[in-house]
mmCIF file of the N, C-alpha and C atoms, coordinates in Angstrom:
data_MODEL
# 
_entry.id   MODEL 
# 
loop_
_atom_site.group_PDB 
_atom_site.id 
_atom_site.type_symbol 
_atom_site.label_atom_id 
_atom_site.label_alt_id 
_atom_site.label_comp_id 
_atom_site.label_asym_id 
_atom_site.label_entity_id 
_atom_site.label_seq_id 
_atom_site.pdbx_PDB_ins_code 
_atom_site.Cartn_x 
_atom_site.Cartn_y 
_atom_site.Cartn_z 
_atom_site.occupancy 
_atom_site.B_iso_or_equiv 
_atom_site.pdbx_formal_charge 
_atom_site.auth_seq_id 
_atom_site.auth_comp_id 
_atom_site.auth_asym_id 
_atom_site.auth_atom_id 
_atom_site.pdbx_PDB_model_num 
ATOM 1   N N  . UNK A 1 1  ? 57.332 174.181 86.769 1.00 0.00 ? 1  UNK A N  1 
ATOM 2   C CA . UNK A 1 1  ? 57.060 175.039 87.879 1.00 0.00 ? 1  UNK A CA 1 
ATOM 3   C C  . UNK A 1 1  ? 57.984 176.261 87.868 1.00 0.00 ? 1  UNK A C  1 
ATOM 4   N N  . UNK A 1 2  ? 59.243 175.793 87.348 1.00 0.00 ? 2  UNK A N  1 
ATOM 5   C CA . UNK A 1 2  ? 60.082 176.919 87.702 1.00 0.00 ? 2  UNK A CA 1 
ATOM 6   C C  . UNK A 1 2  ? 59.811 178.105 86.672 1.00 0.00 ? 2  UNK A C  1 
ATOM 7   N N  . UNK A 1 3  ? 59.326 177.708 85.423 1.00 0.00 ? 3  UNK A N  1 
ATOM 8   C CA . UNK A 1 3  ? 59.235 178.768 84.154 1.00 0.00 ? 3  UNK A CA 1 
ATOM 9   C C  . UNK A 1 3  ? 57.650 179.302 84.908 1.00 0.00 ? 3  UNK A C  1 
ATOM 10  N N  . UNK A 1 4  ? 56.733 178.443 85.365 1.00 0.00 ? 4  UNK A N  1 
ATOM 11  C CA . UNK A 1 4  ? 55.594 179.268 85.511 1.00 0.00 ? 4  UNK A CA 1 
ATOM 12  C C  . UNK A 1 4  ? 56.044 180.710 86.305 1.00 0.00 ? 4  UNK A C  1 
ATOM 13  N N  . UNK A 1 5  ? 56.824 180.643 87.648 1.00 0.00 ? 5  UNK A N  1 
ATOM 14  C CA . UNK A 1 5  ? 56.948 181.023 88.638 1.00 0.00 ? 5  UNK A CA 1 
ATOM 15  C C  . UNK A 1 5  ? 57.843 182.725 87.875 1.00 0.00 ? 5  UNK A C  1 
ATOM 16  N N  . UNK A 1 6  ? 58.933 181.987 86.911 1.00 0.00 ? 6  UNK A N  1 
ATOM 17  C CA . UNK A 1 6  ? 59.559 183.060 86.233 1.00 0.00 ? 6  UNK A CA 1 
ATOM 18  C C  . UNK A 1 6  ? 58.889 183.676 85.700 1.00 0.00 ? 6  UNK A C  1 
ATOM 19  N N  . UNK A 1 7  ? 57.895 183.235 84.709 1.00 0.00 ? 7  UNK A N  1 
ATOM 20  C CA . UNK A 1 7  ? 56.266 183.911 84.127 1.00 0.00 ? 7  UNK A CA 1 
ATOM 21  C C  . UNK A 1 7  ? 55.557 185.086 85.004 1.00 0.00 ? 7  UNK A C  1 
ATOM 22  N N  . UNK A 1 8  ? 55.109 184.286 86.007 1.00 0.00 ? 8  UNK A N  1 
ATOM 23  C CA . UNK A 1 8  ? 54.482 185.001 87.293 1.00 0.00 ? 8  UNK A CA 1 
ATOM 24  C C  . UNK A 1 8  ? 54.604 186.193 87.684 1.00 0.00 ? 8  UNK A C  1 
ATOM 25  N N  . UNK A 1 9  ? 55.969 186.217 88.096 1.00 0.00 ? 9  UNK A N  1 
ATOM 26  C CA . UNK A 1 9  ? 56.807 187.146 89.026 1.00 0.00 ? 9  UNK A CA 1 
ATOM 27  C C  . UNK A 1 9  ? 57.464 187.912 88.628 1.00 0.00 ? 9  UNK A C  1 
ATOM 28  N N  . UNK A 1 10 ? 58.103 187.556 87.249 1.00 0.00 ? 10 UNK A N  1 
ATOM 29  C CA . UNK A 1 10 ? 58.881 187.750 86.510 1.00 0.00 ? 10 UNK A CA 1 
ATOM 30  C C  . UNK A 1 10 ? 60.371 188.098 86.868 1.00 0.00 ? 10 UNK A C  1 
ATOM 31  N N  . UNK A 1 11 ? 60.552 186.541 87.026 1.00 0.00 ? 11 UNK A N  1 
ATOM 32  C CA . UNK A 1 11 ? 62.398 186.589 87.925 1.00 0.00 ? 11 UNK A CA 1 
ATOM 33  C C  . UNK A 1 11 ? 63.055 186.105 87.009 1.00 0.00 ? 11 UNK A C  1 
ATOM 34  N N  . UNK A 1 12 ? 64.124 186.438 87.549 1.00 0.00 ? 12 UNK A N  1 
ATOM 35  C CA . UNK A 1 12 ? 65.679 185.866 86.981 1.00 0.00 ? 12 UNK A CA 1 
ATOM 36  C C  . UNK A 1 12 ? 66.039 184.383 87.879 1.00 0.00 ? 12 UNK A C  1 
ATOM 37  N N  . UNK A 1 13 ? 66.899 183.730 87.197 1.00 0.00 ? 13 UNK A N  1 
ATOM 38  C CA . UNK A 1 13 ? 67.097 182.712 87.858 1.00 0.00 ? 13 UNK A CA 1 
ATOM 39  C C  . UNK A 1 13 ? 68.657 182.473 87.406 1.00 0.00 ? 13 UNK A C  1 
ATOM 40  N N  . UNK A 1 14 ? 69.747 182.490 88.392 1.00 0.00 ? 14 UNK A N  1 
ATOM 41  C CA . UNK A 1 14 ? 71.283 181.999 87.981 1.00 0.00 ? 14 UNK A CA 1 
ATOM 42  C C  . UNK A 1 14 ? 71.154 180.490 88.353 1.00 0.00 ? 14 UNK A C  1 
ATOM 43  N N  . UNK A 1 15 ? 70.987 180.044 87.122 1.00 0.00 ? 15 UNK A N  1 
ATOM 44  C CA . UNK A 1 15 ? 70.869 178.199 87.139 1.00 0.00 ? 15 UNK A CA 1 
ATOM 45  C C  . UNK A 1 15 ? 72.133 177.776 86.774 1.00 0.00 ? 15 UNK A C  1 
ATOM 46  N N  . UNK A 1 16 ? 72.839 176.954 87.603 1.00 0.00 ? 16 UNK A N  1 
ATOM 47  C CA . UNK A 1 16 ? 74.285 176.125 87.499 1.00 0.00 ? 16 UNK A CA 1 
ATOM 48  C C  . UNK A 1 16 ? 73.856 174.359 87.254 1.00 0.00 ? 16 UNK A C  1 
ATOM 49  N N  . UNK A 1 17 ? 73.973 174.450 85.909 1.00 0.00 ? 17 UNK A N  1 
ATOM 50  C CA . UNK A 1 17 ? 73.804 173.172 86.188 1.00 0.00 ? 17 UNK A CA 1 
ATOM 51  C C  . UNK A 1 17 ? 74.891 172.245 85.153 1.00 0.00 ? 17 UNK A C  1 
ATOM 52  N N  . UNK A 1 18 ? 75.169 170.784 85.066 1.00 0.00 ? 18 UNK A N  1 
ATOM 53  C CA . UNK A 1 18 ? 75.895 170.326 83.888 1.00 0.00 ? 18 UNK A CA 1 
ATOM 54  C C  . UNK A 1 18 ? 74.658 169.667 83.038 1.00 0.00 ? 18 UNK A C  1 
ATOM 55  N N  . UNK A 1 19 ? 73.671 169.749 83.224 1.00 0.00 ? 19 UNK A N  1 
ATOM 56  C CA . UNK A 1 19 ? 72.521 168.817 82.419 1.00 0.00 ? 19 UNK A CA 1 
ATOM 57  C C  . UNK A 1 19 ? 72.376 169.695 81.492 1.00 0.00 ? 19 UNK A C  1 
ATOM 58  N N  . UNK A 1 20 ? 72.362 169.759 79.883 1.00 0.00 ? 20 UNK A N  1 
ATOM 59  C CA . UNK A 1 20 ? 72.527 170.760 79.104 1.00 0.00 ? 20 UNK A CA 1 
ATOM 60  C C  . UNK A 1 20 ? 71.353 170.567 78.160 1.00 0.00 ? 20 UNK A C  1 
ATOM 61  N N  . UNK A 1 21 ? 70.688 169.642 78.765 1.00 0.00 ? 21 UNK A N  1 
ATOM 62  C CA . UNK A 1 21 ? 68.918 169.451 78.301 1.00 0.00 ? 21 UNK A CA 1 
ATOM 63  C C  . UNK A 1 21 ? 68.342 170.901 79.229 1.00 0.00 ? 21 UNK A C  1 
ATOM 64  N N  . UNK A 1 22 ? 68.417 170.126 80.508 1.00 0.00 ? 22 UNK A N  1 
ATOM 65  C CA . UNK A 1 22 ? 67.646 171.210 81.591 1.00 0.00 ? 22 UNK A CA 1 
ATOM 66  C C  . UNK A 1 22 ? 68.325 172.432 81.160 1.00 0.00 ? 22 UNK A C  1 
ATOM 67  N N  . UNK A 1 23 ? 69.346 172.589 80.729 1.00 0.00 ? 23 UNK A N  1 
ATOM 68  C CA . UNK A 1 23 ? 69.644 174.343 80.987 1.00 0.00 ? 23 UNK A CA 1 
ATOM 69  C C  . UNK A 1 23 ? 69.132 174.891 79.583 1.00 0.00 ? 23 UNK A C  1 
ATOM 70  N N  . UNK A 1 24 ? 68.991 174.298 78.780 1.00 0.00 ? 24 UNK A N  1 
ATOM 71  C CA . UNK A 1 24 ? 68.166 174.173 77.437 1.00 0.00 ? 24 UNK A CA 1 
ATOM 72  C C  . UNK A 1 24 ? 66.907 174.780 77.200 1.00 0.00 ? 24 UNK A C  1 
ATOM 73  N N  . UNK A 1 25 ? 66.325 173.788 78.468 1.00 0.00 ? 25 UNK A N  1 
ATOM 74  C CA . UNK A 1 25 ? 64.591 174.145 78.471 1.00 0.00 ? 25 UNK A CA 1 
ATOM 75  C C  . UNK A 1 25 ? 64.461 174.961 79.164 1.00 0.00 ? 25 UNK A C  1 
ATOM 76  N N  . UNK A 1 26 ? 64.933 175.520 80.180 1.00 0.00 ? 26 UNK A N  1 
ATOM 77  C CA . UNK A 1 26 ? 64.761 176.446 81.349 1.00 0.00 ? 26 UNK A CA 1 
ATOM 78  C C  . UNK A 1 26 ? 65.347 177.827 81.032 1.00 0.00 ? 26 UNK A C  1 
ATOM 79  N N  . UNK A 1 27 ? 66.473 177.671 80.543 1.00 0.00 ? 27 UNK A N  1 
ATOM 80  C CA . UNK A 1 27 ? 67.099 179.094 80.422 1.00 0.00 ? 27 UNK A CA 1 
ATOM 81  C C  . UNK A 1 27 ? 67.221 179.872 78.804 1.00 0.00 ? 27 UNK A C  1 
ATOM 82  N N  . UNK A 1 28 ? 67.123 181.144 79.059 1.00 0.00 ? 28 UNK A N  1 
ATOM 83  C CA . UNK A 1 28 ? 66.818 182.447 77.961 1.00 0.00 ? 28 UNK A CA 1 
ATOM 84  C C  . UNK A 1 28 ? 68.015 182.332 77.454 1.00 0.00 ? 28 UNK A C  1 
ATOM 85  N N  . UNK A 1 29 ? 68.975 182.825 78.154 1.00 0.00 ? 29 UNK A N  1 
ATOM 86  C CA . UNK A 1 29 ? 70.593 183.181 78.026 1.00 0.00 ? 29 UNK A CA 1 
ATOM 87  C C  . UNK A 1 29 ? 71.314 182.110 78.868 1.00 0.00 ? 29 UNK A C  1 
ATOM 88  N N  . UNK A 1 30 ? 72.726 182.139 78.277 1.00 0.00 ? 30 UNK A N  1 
ATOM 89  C CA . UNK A 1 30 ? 73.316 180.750 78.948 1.00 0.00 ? 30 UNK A CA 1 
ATOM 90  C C  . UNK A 1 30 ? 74.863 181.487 79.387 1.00 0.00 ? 30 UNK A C  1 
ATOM 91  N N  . UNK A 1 31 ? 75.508 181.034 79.868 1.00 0.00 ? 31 UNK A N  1 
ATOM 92  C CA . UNK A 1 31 ? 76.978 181.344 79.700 1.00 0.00 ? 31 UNK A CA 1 
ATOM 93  C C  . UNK A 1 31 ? 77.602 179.702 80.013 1.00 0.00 ? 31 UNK A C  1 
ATOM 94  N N  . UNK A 1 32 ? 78.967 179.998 79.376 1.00 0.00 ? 32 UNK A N  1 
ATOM 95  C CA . UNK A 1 32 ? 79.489 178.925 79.798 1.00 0.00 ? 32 UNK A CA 1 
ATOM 96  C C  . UNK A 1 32 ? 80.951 178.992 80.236 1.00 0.00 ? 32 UNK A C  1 
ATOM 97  N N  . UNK A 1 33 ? 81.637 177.938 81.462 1.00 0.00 ? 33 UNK A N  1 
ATOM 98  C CA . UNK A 1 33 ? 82.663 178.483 82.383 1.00 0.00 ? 33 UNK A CA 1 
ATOM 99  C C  . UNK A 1 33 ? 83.492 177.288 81.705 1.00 0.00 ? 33 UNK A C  1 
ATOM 100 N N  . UNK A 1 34 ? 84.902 177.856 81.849 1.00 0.00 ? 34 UNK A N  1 
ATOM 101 C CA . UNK A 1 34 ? 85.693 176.824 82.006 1.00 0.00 ? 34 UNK A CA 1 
ATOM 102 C C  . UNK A 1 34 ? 86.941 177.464 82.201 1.00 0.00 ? 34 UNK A C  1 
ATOM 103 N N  . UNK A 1 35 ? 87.675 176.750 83.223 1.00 0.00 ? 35 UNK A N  1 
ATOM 104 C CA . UNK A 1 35 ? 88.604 176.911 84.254 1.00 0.00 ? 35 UNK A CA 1 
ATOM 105 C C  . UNK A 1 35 ? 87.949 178.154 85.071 1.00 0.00 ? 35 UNK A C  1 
ATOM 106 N N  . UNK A 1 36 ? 86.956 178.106 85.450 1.00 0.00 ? 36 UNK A N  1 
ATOM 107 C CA . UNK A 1 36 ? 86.481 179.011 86.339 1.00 0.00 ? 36 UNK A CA 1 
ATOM 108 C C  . UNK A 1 36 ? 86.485 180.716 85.191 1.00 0.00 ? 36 UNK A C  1 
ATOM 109 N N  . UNK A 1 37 ? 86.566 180.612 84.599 1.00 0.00 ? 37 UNK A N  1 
ATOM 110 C CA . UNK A 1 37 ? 86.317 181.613 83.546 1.00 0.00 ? 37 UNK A CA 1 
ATOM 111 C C  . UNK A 1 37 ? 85.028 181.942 82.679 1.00 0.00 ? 37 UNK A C  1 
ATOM 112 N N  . UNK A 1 38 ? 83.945 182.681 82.568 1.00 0.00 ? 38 UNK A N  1 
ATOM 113 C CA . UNK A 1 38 ? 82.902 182.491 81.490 1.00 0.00 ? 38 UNK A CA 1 
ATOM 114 C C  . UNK A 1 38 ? 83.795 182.639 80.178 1.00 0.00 ? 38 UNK A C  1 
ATOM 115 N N  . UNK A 1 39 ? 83.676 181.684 79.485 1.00 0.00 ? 39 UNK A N  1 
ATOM 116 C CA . UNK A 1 39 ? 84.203 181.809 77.803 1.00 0.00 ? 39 UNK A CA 1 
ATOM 117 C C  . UNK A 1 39 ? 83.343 181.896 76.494 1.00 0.00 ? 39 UNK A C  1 
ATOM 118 N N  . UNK A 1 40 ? 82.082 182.443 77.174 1.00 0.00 ? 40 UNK A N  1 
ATOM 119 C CA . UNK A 1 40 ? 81.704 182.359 75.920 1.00 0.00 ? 40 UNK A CA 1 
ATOM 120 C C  . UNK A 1 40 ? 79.493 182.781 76.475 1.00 0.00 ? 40 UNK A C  1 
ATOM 121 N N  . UNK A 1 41 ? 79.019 183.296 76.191 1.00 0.00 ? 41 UNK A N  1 
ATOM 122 C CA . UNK A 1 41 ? 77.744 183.904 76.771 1.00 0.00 ? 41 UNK A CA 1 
ATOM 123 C C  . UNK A 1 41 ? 76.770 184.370 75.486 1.00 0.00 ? 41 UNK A C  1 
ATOM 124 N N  . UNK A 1 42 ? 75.799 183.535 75.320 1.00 0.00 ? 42 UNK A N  1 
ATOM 125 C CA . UNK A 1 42 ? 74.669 184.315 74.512 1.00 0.00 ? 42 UNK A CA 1 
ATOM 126 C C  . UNK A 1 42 ? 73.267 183.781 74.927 1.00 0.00 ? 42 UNK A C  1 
ATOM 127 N N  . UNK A 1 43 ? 72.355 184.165 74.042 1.00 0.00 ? 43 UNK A N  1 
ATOM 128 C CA . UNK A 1 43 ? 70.852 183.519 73.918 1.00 0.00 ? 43 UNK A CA 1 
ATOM 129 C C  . UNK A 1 43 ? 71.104 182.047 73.820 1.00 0.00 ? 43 UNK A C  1 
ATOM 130 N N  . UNK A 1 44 ? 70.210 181.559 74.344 1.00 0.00 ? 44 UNK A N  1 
ATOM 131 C CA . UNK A 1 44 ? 70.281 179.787 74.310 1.00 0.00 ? 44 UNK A CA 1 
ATOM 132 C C  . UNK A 1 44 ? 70.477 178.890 72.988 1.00 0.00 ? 44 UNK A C  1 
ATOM 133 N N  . UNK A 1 45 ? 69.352 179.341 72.051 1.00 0.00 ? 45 UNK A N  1 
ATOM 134 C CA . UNK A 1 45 ? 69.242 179.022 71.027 1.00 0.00 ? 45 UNK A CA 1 
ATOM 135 C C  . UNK A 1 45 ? 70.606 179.279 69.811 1.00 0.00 ? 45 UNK A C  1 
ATOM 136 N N  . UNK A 1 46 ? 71.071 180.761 70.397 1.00 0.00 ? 46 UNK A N  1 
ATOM 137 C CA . UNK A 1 46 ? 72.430 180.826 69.495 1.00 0.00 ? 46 UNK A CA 1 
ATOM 138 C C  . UNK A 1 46 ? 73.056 179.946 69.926 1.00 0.00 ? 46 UNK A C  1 
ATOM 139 N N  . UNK A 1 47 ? 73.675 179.690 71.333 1.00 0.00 ? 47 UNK A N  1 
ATOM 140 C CA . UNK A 1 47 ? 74.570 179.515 71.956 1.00 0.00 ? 47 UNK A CA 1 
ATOM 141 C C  . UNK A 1 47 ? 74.455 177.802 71.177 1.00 0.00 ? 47 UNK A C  1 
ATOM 142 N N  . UNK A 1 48 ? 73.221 177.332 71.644 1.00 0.00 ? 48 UNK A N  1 
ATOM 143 C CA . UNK A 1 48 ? 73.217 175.548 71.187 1.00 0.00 ? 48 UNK A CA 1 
ATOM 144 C C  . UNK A 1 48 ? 73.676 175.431 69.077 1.00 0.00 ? 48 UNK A C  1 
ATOM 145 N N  . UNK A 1 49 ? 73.123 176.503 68.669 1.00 0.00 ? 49 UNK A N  1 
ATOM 146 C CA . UNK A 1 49 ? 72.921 176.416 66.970 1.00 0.00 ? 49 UNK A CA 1 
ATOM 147 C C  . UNK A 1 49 ? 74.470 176.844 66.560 1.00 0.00 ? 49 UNK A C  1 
ATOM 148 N N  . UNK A 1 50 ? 75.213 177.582 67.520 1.00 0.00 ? 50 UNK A N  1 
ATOM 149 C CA . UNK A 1 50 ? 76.060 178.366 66.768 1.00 0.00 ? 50 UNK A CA 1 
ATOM 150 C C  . UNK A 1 50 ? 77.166 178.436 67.878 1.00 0.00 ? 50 UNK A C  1 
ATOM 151 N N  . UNK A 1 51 ? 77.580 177.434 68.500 1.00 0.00 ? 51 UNK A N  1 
ATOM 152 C CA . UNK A 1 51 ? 78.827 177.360 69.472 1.00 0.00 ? 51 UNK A CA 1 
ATOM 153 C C  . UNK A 1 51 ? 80.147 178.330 69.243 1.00 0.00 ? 51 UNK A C  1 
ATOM 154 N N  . UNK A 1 52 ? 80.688 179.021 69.308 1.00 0.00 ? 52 UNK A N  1 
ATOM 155 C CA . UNK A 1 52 ? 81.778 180.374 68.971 1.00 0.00 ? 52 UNK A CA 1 
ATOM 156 C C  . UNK A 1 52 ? 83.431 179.722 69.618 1.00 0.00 ? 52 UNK A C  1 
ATOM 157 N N  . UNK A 1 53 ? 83.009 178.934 71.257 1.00 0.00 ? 53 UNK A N  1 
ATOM 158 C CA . UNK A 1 53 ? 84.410 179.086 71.676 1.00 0.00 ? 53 UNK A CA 1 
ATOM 159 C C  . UNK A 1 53 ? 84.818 177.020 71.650 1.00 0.00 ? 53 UNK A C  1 
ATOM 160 N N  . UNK A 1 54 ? 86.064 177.214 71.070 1.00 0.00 ? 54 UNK A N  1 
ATOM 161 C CA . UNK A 1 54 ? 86.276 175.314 71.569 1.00 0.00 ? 54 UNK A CA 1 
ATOM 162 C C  . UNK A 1 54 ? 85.653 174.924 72.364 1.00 0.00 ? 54 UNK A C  1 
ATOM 163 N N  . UNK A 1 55 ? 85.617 175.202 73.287 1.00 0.00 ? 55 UNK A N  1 
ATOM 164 C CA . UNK A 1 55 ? 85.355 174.287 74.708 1.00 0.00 ? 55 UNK A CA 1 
ATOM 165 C C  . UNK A 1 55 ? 83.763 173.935 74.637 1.00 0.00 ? 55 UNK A C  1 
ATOM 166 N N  . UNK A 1 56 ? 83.327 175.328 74.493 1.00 0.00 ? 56 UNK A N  1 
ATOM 167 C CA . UNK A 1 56 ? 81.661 175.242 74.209 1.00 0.00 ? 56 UNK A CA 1 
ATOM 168 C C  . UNK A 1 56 ? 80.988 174.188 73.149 1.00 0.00 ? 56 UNK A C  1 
ATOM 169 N N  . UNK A 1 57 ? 81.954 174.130 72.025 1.00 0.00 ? 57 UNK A N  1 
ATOM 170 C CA . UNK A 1 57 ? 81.515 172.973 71.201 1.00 0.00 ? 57 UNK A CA 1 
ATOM 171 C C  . UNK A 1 57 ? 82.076 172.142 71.605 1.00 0.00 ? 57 UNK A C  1 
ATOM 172 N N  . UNK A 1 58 ? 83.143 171.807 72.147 1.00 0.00 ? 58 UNK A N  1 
ATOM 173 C CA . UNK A 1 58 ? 83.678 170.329 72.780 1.00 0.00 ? 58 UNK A CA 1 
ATOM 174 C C  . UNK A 1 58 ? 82.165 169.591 74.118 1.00 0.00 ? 58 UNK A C  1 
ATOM 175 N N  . UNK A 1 59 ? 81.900 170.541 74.662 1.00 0.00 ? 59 UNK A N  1 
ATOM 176 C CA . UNK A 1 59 ? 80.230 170.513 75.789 1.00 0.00 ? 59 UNK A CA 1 
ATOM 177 C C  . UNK A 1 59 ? 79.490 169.866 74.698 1.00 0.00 ? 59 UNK A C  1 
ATOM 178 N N  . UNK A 1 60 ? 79.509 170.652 73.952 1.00 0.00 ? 60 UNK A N  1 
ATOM 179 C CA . UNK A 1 60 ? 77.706 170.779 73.084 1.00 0.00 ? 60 UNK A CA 1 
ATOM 180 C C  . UNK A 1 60 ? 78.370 168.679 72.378 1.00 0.00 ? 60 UNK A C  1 
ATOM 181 N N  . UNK A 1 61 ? 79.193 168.576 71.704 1.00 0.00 ? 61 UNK A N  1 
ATOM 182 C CA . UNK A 1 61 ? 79.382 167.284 70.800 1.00 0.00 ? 61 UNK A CA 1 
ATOM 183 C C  . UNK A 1 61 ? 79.366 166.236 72.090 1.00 0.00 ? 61 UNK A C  1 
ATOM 184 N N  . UNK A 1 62 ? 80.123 166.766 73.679 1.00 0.00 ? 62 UNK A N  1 
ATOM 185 C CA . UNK A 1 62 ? 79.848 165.230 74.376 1.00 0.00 ? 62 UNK A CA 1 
ATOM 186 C C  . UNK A 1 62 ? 78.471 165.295 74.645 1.00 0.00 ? 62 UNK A C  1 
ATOM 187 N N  . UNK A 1 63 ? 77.459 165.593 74.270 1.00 0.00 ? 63 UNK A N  1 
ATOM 188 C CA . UNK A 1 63 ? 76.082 165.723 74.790 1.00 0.00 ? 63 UNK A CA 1 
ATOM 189 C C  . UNK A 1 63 ? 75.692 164.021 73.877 1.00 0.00 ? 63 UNK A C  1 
ATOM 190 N N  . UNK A 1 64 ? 75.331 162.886 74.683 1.00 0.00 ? 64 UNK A N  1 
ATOM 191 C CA . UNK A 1 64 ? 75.084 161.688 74.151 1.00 0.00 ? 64 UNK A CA 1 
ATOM 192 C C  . UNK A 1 64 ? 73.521 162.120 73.208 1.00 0.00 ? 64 UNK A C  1 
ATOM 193 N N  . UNK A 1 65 ? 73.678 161.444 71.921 1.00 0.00 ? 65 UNK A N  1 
ATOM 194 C CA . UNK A 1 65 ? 72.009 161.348 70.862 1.00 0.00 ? 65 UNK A CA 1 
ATOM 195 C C  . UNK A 1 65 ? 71.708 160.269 71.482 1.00 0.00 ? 65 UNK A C  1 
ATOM 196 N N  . UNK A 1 66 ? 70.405 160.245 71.657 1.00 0.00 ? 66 UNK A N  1 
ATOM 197 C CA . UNK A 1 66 ? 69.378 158.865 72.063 1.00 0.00 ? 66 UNK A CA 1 
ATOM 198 C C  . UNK A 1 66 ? 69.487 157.989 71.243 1.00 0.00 ? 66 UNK A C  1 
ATOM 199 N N  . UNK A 1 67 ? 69.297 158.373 69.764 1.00 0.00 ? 67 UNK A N  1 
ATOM 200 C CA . UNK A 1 67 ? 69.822 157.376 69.011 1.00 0.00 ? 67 UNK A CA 1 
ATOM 201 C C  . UNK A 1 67 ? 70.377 157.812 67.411 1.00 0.00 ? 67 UNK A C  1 
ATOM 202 N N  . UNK A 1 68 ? 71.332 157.770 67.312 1.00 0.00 ? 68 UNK A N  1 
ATOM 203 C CA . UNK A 1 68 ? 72.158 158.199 66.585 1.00 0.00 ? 68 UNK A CA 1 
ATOM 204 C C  . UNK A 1 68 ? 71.771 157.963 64.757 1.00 0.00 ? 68 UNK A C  1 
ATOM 205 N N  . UNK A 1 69 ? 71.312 157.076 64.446 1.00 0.00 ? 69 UNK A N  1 
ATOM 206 C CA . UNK A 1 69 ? 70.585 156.602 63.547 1.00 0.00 ? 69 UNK A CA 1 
ATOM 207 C C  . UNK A 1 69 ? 69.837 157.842 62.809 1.00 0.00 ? 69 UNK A C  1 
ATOM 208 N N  . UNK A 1 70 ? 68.985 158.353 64.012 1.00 0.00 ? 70 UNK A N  1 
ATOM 209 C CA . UNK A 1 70 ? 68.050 158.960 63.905 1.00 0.00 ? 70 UNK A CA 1 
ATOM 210 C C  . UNK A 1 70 ? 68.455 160.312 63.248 1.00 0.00 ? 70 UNK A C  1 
ATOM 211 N N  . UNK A 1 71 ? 69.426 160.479 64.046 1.00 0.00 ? 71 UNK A N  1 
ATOM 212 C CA . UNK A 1 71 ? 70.157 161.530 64.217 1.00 0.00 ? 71 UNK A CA 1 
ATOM 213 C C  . UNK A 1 71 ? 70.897 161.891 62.481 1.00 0.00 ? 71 UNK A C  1 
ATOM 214 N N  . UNK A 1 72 ? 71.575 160.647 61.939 1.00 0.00 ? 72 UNK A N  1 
ATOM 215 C CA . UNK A 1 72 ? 71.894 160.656 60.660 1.00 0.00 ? 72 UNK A CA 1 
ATOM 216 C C  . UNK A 1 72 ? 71.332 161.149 59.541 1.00 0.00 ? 72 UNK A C  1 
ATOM 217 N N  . UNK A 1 73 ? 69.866 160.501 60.215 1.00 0.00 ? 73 UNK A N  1 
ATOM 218 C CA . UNK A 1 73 ? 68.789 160.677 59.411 1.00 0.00 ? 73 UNK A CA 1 
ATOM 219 C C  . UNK A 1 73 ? 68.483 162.339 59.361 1.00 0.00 ? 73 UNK A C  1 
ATOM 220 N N  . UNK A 1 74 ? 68.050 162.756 60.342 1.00 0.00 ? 74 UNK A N  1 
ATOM 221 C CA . UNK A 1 74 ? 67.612 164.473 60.045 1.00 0.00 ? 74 UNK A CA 1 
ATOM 222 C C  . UNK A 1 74 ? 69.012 165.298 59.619 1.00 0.00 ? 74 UNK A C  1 
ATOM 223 N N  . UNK A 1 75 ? 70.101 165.079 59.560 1.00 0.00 ? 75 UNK A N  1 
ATOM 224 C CA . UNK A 1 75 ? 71.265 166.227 59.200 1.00 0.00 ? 75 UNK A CA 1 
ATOM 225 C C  . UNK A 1 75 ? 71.157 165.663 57.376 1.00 0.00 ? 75 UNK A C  1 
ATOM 226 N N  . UNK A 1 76 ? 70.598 164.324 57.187 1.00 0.00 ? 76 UNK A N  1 
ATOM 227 C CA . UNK A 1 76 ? 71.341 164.489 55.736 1.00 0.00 ? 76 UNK A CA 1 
ATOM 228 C C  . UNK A 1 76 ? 70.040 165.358 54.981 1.00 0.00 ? 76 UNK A C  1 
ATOM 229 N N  . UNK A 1 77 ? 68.742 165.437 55.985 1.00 0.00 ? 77 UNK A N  1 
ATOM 230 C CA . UNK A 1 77 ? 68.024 165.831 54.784 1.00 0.00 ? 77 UNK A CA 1 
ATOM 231 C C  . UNK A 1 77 ? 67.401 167.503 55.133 1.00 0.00 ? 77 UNK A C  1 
ATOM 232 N N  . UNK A 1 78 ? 68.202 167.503 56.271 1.00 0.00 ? 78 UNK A N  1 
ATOM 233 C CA . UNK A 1 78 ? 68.529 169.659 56.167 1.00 0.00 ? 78 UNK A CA 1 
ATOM 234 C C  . UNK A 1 78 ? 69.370 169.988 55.580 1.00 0.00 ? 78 UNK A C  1 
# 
C-alpha cells in the first residue's frame, strides 16, 4: 500500500525503522544513524551490496539468514 500510494502521488516518505527487510523493500535511499549521527547515506541497493562505514556493516552482518546452509550454498557458487 505504501509503495502504491508513493507511485500515485508521488511522495517521499522519512521511514525510521530497525527492520532492515522492511526498509529494504520500501525504501529508494537509506541513511543510517548511529549515536544520533547519520554515518553513512546512499541508494538502497548500494548501501545493502556495498556497506562503506563499520557500524553499517556491523547492522547489515547482525541481520539473522533463515537458513544459513542455504546461504553457504549461494556465496560459494558467485
Amino acid at each position: 500500500m505504501l509503495e502504491d500510494l508513493r507511485e500515485e502521488f508521488n511522495l517521499t516518505y522519512l521511514f525510521i525503522a530497525h527492520d532492515l527487510s522492511v526498509v529494504r523493500h520500501l525504501c529508494q535511499k537509506v541513511a543510517v544513524m548511529y549515536l544520533g549521527k547519520i554515518v553513512e547515506m546512499a541508494d538502497c541497493d548500494e548501501l545493502y551490496d556495498n556497506p562503506q562505514h563499520p557500524y553499517t556493516k556491523a547492522l547489515l552482518n547482525a541481520v539473522p539468514v533463515p537458513d544459513p546452509e542455504v546461504e553457504k550454498i549461494g556465496n560459494t557458487t558467485s
